[in-house]
C-alpha positions as CSV (number, residue, x, y, z in Angstrom):
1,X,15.4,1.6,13.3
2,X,14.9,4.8,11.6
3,X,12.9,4.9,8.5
4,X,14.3,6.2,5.7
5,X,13.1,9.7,4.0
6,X,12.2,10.3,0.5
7,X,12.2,13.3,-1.1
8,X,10.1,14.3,-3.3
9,X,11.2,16.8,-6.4
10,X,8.2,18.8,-8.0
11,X,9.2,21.0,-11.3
12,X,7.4,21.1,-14.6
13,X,11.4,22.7,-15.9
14,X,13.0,19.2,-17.1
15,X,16.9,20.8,-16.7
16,X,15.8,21.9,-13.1
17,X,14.4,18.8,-11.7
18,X,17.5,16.9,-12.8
19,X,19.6,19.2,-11.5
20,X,17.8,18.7,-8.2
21,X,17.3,15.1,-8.1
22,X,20.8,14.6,-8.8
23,X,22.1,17.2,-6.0
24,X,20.1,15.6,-3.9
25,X,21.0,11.7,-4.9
26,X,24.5,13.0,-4.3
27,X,24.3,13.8,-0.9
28,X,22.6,10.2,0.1
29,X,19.1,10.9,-0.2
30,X,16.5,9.4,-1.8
31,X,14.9,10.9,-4.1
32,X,11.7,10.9,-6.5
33,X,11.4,13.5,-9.3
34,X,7.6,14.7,-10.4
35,X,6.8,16.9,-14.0
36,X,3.6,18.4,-12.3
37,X,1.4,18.9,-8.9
38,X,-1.1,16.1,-11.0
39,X,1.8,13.4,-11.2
40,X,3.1,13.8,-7.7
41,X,-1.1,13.4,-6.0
42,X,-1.1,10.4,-8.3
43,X,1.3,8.7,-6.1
44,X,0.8,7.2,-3.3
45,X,1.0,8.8,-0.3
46,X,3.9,8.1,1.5
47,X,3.7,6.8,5.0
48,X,7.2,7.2,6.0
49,X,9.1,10.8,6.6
50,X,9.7,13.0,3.7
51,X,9.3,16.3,2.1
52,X,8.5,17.7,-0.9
53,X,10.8,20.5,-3.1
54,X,8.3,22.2,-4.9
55,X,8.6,24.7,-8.0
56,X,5.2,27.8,-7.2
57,X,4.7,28.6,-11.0
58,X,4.1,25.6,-12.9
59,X,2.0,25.1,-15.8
60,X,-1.2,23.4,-14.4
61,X,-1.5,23.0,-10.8
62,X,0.8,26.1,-9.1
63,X,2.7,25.0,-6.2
64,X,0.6,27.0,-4.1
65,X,-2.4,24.9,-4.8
66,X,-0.3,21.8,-4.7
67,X,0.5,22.9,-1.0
68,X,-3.3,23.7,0.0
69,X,-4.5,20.2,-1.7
70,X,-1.8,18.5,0.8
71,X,-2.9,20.0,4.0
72,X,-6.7,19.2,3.3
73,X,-5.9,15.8,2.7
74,X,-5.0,14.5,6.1
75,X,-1.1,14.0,5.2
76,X,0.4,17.3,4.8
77,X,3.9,17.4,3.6
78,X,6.7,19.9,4.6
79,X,7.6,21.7,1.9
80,X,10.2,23.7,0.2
81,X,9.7,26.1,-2.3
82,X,11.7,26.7,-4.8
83,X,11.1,29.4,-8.0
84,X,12.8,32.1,-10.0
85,X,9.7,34.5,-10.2
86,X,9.3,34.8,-6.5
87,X,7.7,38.1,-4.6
88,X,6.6,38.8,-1.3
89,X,2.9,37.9,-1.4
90,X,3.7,35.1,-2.5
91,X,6.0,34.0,-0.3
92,X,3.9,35.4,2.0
93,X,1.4,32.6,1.3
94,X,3.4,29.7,0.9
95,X,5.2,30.7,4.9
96,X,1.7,30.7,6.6
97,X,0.5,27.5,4.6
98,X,3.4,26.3,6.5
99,X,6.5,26.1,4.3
100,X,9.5,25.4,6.0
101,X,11.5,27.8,3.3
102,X,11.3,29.8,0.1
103,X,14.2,30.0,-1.8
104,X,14.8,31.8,-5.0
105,X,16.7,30.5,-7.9
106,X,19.5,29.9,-8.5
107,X,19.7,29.0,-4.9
108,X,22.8,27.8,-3.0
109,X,23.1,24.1,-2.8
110,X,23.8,23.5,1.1
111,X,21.0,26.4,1.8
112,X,18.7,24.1,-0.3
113,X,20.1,20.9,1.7
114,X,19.9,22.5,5.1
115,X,15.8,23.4,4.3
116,X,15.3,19.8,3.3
117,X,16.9,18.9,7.0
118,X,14.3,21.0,8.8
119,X,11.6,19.8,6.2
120,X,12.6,15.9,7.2
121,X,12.7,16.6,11.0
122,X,9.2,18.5,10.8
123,X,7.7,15.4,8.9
124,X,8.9,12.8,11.1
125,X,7.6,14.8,14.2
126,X,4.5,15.0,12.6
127,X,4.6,11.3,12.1
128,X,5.3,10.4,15.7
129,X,2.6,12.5,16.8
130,X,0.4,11.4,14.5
131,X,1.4,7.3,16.0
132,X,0.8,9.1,19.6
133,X,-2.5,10.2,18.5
134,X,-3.7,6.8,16.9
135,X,-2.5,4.6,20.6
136,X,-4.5,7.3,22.5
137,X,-7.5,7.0,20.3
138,X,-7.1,3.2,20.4
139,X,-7.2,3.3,24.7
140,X,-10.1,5.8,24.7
141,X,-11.8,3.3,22.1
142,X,-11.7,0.8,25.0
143,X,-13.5,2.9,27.7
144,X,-17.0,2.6,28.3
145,X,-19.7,5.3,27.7
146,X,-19.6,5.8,31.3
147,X,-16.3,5.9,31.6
148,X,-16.1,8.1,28.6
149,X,-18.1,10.5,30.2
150,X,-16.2,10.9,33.8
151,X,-13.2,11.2,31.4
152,X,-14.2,14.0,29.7
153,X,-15.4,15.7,33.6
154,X,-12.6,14.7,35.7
155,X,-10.0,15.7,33.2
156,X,-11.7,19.5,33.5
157,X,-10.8,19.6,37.0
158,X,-14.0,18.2,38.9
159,X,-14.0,16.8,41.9
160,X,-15.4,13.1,42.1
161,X,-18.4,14.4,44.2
162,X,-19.1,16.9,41.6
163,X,-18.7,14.4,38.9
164,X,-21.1,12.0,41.0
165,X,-23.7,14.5,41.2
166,X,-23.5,16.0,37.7
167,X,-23.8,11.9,36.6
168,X,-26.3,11.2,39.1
169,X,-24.7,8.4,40.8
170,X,-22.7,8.1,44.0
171,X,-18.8,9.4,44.7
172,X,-17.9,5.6,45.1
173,X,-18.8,4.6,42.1
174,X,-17.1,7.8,40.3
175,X,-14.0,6.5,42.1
176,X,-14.0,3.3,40.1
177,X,-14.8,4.6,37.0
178,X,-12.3,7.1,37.5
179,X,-9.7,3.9,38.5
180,X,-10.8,2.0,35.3
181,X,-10.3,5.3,32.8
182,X,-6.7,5.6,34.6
183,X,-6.0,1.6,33.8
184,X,-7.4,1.8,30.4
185,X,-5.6,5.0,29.3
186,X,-2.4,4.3,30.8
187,X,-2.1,7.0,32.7
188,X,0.1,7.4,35.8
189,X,-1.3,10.4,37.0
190,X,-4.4,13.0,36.9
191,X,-1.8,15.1,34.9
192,X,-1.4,12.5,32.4
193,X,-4.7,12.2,32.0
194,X,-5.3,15.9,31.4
195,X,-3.1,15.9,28.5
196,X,-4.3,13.2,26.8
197,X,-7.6,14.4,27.2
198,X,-6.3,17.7,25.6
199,X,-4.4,16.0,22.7
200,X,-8.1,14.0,22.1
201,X,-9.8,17.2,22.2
202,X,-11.8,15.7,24.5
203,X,-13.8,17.7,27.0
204,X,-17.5,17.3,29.1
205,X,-19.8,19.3,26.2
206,X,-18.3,16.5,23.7
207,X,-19.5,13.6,25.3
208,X,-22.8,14.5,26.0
């Protein structure tokens, strides 16, 4: 089952965030509403898919900074910007912080609806990889130093004689740590195991 999305409305203008909120209400989302950048980090951080529509010039925290305090935390948010003092550095800055739009008010309603779509999608593909991520770290958890080590050397394209000798310990023995690391990570193939090696970062300098 699909989890739900919130979204989250951040305007220090009173008339806009209504005017938001209930746009948004009225098309079946749900919705939260936020006076400030300090309000909305006072919340907990959601868990499930969401995004956040975010004014750039408010009083206190901008929505620029807002957007940088997000990414450093370890659960960035897609956001959309919203603002009716816009320019081009500006916009500039919010696009390659990652926004998924910048729209100017008064901006059109569907426009506005149709960024929140792409926000929502981005967030929950985040999300999944971020699940992927934590059952790959929990496999790799259960290897062995050993076999920690001959992950990180096949995975670069070594042969197990190579490995063996780089290890100091015979091809035959590579072979079965090489069979274990293959159970343990769930992987059907060498190509599988590449990847997930790639998606740990893992490589032969990091685990020596």
């Amino acid at each position: 089952m699909m989890v739900e999305s919130t979204v989250f409305v951040v305007d220090d203008d009173p008339s806009v965030r209504r005017s938001v909120v209930r746009l948004l209400e009225s098309a079946g989302l749900r919705v939260e509403g936020f006076p400030s950048g300090e309000a909305f980090l006072e919340r907990e951080r959601p868990t499930g898919p969401g995004c956040v529509v975010l004014d750039v010039r408010m009083s206190g925290m901008t929505g620029l900074e807002l957007q940088r305090r997000l990414r450093a935390s370890g659960r960035p948010m897609a956001i959309v910007f919203i603002t009716g003092h816009g320019d081009v550095p500006m916009s500039v800055a919010a696009m390659k912080g990652g926004a998924v739009d910048f729209l100017l008010k008064p901006f059109d309603d569907e426009a506005l609806l149709a960024a929140i779509a792409r926000a929502i999608g981005r967030d929950r593909e985040w999300l999944h990889e971020q699940q992927e991520l934590a059952v790959l770290r929990a496999r790799c958890d259960r290897l062995t130093p050993r076999e920690q080590q001959v992950f990180g050397l096949v995975t670069t394209g070594l042969l197990n004689k190579q490995v063996a000798a780089q290890l100091g310990t015979s091809e035959k023995t590579i072979k079965v740590h090489r069979a274990r690391v293959m159970a343990k990570m769930e992987a059907g193939s060498l190509a599988d195991l590449v990847r997930y090696a790639e998606r740990l970062q893992i490589t032969a300098s990091h685990l020596d």
